[in-house]
RODO-2510 file (C-alpha; in nm, 4 decimals, decimal comma):
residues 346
     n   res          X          Y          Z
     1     x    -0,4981     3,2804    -1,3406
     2     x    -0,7546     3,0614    -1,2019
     3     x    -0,6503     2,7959    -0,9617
     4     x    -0,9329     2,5290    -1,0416
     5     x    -1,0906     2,3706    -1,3237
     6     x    -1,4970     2,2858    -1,3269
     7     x    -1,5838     2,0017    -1,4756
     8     x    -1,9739     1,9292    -1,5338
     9     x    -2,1127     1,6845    -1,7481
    10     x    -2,4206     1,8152    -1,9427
    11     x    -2,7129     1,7578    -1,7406
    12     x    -2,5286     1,9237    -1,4672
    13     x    -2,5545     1,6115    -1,2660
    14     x    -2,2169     1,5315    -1,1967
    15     x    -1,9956     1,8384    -1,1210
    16     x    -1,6453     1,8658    -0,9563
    17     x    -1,3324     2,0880    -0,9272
    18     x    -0,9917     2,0380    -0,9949
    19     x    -0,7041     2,2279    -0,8418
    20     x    -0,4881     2,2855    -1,0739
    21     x    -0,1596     2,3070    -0,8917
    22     x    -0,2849     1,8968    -0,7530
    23     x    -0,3289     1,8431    -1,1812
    24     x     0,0856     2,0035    -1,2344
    25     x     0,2347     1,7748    -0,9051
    26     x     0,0312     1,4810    -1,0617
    27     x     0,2179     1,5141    -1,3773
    28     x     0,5125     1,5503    -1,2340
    29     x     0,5143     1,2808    -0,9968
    30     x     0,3696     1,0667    -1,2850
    31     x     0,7062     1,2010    -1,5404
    32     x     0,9305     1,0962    -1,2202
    33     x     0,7715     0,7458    -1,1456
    34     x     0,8102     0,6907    -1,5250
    35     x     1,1554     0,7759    -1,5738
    36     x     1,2096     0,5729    -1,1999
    37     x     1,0380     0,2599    -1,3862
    38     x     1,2742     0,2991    -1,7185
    39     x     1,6047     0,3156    -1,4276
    40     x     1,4356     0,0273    -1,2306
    41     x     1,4351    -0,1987    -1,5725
    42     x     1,7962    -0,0778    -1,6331
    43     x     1,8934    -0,1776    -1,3147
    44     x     2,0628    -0,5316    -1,2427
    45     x     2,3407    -0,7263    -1,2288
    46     x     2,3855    -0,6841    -1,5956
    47     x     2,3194    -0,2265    -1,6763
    48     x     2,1020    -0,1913    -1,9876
    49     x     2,1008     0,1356    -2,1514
    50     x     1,7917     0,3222    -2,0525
    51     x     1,7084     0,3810    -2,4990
    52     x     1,7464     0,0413    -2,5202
    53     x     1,4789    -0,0469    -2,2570
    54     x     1,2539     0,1757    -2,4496
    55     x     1,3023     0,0448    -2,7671
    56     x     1,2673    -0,3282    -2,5846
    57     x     0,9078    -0,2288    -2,4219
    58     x     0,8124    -0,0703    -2,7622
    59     x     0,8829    -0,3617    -2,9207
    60     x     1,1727    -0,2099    -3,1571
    61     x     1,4695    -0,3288    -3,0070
    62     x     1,6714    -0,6523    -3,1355
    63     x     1,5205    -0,8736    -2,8399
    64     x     1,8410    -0,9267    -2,6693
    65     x     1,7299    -0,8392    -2,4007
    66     x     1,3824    -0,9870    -2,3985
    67     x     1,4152    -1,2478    -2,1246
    68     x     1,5755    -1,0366    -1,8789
    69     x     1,3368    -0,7475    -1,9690
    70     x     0,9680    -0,9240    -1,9597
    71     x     1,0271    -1,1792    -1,7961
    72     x     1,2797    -1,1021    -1,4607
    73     x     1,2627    -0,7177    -1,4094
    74     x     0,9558    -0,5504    -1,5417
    75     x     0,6904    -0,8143    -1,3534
    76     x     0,9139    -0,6969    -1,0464
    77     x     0,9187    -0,3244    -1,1306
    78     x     0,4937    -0,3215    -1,2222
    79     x     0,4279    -0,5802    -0,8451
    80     x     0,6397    -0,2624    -0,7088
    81     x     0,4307     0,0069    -0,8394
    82     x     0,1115    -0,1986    -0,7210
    83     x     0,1721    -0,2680    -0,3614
    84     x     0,3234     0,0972    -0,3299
    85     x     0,0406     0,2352    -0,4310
    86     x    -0,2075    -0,0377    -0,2763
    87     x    -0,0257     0,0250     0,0446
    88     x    -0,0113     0,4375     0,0594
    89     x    -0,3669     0,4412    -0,0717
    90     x    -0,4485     0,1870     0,2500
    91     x    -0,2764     0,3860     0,4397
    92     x    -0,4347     0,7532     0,3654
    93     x    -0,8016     0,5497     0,4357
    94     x    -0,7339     0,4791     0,7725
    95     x    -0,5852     0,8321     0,8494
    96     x    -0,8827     0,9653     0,6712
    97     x    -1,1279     0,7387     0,8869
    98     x    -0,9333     0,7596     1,2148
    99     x    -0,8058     1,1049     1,1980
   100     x    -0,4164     0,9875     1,3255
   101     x    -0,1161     1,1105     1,1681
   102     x     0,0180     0,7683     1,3097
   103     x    -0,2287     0,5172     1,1706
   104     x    -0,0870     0,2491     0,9078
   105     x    -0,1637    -0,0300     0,7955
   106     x     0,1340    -0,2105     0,9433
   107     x     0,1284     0,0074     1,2545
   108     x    -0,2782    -0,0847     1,3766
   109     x    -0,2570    -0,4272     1,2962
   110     x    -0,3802    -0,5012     0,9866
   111     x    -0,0921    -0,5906     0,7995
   112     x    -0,0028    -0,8339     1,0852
   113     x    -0,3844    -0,9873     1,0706
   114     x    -0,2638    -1,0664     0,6876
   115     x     0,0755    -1,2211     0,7980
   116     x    -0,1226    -1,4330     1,0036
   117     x    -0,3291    -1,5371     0,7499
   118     x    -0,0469    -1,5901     0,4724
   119     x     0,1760    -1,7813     0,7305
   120     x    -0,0807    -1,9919     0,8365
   121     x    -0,1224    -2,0884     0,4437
   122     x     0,2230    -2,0914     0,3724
   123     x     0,2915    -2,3585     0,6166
   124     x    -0,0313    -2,5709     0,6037
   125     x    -0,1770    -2,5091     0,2941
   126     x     0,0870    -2,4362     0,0061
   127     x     0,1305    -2,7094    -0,2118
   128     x    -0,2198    -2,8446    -0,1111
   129     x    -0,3907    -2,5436    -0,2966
   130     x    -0,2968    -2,3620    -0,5466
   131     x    -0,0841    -2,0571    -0,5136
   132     x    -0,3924    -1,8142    -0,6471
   133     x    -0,5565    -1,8456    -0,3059
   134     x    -0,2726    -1,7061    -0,1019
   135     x    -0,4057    -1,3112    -0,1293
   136     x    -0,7443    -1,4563    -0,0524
   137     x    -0,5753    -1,5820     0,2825
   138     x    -0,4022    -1,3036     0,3735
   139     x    -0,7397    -1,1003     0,3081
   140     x    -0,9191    -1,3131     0,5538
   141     x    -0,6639    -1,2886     0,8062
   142     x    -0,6738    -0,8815     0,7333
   143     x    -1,0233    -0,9080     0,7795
   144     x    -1,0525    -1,1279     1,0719
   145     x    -0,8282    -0,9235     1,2832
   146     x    -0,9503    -0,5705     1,2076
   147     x    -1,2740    -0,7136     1,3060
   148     x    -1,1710    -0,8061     1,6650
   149     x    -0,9803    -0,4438     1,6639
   150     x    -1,2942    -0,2641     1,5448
   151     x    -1,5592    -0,4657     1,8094
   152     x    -1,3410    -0,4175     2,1243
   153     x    -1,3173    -0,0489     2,0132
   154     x    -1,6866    -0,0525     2,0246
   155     x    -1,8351     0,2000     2,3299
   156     x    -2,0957     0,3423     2,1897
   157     x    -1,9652     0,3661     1,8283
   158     x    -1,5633     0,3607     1,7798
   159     x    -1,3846     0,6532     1,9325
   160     x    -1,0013     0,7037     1,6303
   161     x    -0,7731     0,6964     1,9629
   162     x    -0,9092     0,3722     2,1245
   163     x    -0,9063     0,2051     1,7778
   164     x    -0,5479     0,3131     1,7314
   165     x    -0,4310     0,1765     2,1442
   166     x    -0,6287    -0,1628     2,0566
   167     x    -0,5013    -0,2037     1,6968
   168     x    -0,1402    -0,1774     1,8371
   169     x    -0,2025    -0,4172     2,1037
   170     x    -0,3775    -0,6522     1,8641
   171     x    -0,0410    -0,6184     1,6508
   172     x     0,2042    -0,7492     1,8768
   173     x    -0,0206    -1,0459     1,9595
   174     x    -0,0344    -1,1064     1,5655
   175     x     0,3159    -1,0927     1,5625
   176     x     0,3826    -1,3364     1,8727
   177     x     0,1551    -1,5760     1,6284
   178     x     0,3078    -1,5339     1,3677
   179     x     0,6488    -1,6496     1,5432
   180     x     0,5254    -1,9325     1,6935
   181     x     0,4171    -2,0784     1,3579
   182     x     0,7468    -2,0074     1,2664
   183     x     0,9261    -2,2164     1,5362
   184     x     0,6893    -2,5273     1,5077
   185     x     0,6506    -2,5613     1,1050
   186     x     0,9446    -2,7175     0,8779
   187     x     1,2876    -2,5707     0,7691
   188     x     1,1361    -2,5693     0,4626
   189     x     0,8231    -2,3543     0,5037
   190     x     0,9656    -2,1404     0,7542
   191     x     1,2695    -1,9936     0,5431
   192     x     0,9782    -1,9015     0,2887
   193     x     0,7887    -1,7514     0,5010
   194     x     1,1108    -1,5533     0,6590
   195     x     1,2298    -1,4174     0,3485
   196     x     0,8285    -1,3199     0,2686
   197     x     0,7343    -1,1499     0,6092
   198     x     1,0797    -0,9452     0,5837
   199     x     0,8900    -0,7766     0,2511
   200     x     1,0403    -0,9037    -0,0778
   201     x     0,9428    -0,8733    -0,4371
   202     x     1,2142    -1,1595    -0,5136
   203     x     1,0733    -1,4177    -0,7998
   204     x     0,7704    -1,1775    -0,9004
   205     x     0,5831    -1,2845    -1,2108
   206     x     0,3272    -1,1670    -1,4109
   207     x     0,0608    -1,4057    -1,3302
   208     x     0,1426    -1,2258    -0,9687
   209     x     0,0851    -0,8731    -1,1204
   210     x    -0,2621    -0,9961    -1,3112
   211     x    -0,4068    -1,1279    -0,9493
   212     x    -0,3266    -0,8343    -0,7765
   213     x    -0,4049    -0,5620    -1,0508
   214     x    -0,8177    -0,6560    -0,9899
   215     x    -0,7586    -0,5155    -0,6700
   216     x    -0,5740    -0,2344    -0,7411
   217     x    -0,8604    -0,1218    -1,0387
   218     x    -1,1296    -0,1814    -0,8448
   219     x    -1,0702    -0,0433    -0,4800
   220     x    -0,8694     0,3047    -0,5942
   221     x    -1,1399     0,3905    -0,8310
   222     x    -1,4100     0,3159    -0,5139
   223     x    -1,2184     0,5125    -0,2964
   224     x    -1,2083     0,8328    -0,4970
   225     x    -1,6073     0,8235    -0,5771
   226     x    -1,6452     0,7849    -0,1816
   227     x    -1,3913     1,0868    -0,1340
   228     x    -1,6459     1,3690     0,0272
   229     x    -1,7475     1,1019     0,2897
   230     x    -1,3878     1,1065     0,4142
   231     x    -1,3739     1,4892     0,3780
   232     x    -1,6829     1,5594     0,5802
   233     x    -1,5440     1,2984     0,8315
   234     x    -1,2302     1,4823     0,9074
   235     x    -1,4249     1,7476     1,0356
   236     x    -1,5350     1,5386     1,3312
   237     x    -1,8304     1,3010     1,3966
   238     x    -2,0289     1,5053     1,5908
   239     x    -2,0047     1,7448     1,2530
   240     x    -2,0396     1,4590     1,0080
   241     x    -2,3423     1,3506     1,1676
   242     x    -2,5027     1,6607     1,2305
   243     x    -2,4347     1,6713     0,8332
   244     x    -2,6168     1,3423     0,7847
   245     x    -2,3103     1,1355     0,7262
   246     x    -2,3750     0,7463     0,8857
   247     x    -2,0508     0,7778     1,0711
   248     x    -1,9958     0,3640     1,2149
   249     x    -2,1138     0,2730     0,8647
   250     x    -1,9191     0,4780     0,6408
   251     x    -1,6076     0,4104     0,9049
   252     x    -1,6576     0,0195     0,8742
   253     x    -1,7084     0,0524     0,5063
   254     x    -1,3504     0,2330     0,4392
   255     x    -1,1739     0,0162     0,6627
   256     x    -1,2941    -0,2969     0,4852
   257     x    -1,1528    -0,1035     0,1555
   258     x    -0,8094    -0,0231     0,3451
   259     x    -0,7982    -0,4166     0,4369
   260     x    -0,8532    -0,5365     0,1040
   261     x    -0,5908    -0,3124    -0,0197
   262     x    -0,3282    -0,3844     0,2360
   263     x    -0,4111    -0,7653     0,2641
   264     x    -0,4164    -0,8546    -0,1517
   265     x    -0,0697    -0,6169    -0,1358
   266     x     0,1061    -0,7841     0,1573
   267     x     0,0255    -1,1768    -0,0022
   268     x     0,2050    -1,0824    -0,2595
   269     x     0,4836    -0,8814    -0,1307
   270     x     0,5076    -0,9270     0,2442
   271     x     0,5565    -0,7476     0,5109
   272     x     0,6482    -0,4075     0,3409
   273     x     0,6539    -0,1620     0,6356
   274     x     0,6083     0,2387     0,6756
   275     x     0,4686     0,2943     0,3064
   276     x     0,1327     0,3604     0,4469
   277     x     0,2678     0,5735     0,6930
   278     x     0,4986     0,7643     0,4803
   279     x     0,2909     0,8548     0,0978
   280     x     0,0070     1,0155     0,2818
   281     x     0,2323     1,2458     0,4561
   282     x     0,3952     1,3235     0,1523
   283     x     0,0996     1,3439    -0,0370
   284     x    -0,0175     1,6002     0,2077
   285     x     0,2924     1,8101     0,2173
   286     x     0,2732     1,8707    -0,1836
   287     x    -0,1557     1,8955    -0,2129
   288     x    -0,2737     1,9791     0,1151
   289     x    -0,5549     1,8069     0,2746
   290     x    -0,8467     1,7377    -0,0500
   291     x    -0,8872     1,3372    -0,0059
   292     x    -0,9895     1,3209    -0,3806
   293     x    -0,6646     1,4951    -0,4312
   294     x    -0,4940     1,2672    -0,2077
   295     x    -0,5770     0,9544    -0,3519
   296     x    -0,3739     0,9619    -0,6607
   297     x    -0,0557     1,1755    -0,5723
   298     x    -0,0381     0,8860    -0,2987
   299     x    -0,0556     0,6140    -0,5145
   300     x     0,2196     0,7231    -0,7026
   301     x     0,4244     0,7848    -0,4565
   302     x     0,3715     0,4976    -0,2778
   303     x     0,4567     0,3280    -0,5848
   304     x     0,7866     0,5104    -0,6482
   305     x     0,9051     0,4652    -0,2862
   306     x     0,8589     0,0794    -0,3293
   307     x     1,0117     0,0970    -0,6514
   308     x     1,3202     0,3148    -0,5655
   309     x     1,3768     0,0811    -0,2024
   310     x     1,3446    -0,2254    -0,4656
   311     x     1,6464    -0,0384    -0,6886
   312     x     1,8364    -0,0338    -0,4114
   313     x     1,7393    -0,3865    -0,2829
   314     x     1,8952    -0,5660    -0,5814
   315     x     2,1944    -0,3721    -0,6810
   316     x     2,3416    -0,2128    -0,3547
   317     x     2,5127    -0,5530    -0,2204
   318     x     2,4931    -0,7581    -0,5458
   319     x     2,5192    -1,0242    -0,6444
   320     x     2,2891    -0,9987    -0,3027
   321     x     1,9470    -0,9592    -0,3478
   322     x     1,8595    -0,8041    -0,0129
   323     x     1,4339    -0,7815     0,0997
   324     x     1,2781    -0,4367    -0,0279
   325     x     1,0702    -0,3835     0,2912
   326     x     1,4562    -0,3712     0,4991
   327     x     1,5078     0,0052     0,2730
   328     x     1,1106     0,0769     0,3271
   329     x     1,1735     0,0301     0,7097
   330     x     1,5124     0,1942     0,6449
   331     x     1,3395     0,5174     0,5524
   332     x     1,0125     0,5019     0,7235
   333     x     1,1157     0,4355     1,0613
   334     x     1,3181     0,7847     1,1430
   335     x     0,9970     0,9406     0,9857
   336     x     0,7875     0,7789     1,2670
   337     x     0,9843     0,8885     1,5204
   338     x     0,9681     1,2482     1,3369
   339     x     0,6097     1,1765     1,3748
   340     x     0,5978     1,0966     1,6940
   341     x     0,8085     1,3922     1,8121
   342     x     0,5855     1,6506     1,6143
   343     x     0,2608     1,5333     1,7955
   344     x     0,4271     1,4946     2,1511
   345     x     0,1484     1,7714     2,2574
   346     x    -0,1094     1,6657     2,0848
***
């Protein structure tokens, strides 16, 4: 039995291969992430039965359940299965581009950068400007602070372990901003921005799921058509450029890409920690190393380890309705020490 599938178009332009054990763990991640979104609608203070849900989304069922359905759960469950996978996807770039098992998003500073930049809004800005601009702020704040991590990396091009020892550093001084906007804005503003740096998909709408979904279509689709880039990179500069590959440019290219994924995901869902860490691994573990492989089996399991922390989130301590990024950290921090253990040596 053949283990890949060629697929040319006819002018034998465009030509690729599929594996086709990464085509059978697609599927099945895809079955499990759709029977995860059915639970995750049937979820709540109030159970509905999982046929009924069906029939509701269909639009066969007696409309009941309509309100609670459209317009409180599934704008909730679809933000989840967004950020997830705008988050693991974010986070496979920069392990691609920096060749760290321990590079995330939230780990090198760039989920901190878009704190920054959503705090700062949050507290001087929201009511001023409309609501639509907030992932635009957190972007910029992404943006400006993977900037200053990427230029004092910069010896002679940008070596993965000094960008890593900066971007950390850069983090905590994010962080210590962050606070101190805290302590001098309002009651007010600061209890937002609290409950939306802790990670929380509380009050998500669908006018929330339509501004980050651009994103989301856009940059995943990019990603994958740049996937032999990252392959040849992984082999080491000295190999990639021997191979013709512009190494600072291709580097600075992808990590623009993993900021505008993890920036337009943390505006709207905060600071949701260790999913970029964790899918990638995972991803790894069940399709081996093939970026272009990579890039979907993490997005889907980025989105059903959001959605599955967000399950528990809302119905564990109810009629609580606890952060999702406290169950994220809840299972990605034990992994990071795994992490961290495994590549004492290295």
């Amino acid at each position: 039995m053949p283990k890949y599938m060629t697929i040319r178009s006819k002018s034998d332009r465009i030509s690729f291969q599929i594996a086709l054990k990464t085509c059978l763990i697609t599927l099945i991640l895809s079955l499990l992430l759709a029977l995860l979104t059915i639970l995750a609608l049937s979820a709540g203070s109030d159970f509905i039965h999982p046929w009924i849900v069906i029939q509701e989304l269909f639009g066969y069922g007696s409309g009941d359940y309509n309100f609670v359905l459209h317009t409180l759960r599934l704008p909730r469950v679809l933000m989840a299965l967004l950020v997830g996978a705008a988050l693991g996807v974010a986070g496979l770039i920069l392990q691609g581009i920096i060749r760290n098992p321990l590079a995330a998003p939230d780990i090198i500073g760039v989920t901190s950068g878009a704190s920054v930049g959503a705090i700062i809004f949050i507290v001087y800005f929201m009511g001023a400007v409309s609501i639509q601009f907030l992932p635009l702020a957190a972007i910029i704040g992404a943006t400006i602070v993977s900037f200053i991590i990427y230029l004092l990396s910069w010896k002679k091009g940008v070596t993965p372990i000094r960008m890593v020892l900066i971007g950390i550093g850069i983090s905590a001084l994010a962080k210590a901003m962050v606070t101190m906007l805290l302590v001098i804005s309002n009651v007010a503003a600061t209890t937002k921005a609290y409950l939306w740096l802790t990670g929380s998909l509380y009050g998500a709408n669908m006018q929330d799921v339509f501004l980050l979904l651009p994103w989301v279509l856009v940059l995943l689709p990019l990603t994958f058509v740049m996937a032999r880039i990252v392959n040849v990179k992984e082999l080491g500069d000295d190999i990639a450029i021997g191979l013709g590959v512009k190494v600072q440019i291709y580097r600075l290219f992808f990590l623009l890409i993993s900021v505008m994924l993890a920036g337009s995901a943390v505006a709207f869902a905060g600071g949701i920690a260790f999913v970029g860490l964790v899918a990638p691994h995972m991803s790894r573990m069940l399709v081996g190393r093939s970026f272009a492989a990579l890039i979907p089996v993490t997005a889907i399991i980025g989105g059903i380890i959001v959605i599955a922390a967000d399950i528990v989130a809302r119905t564990a301590f109810l009629p609580k309705d606890l952060p999702t990024g406290v169950f994220t950290a809840a299972i990605g921090a034990p992994f990071f020490i795994y992490l961290l253990f495994k590549t004492r040596n290295q």
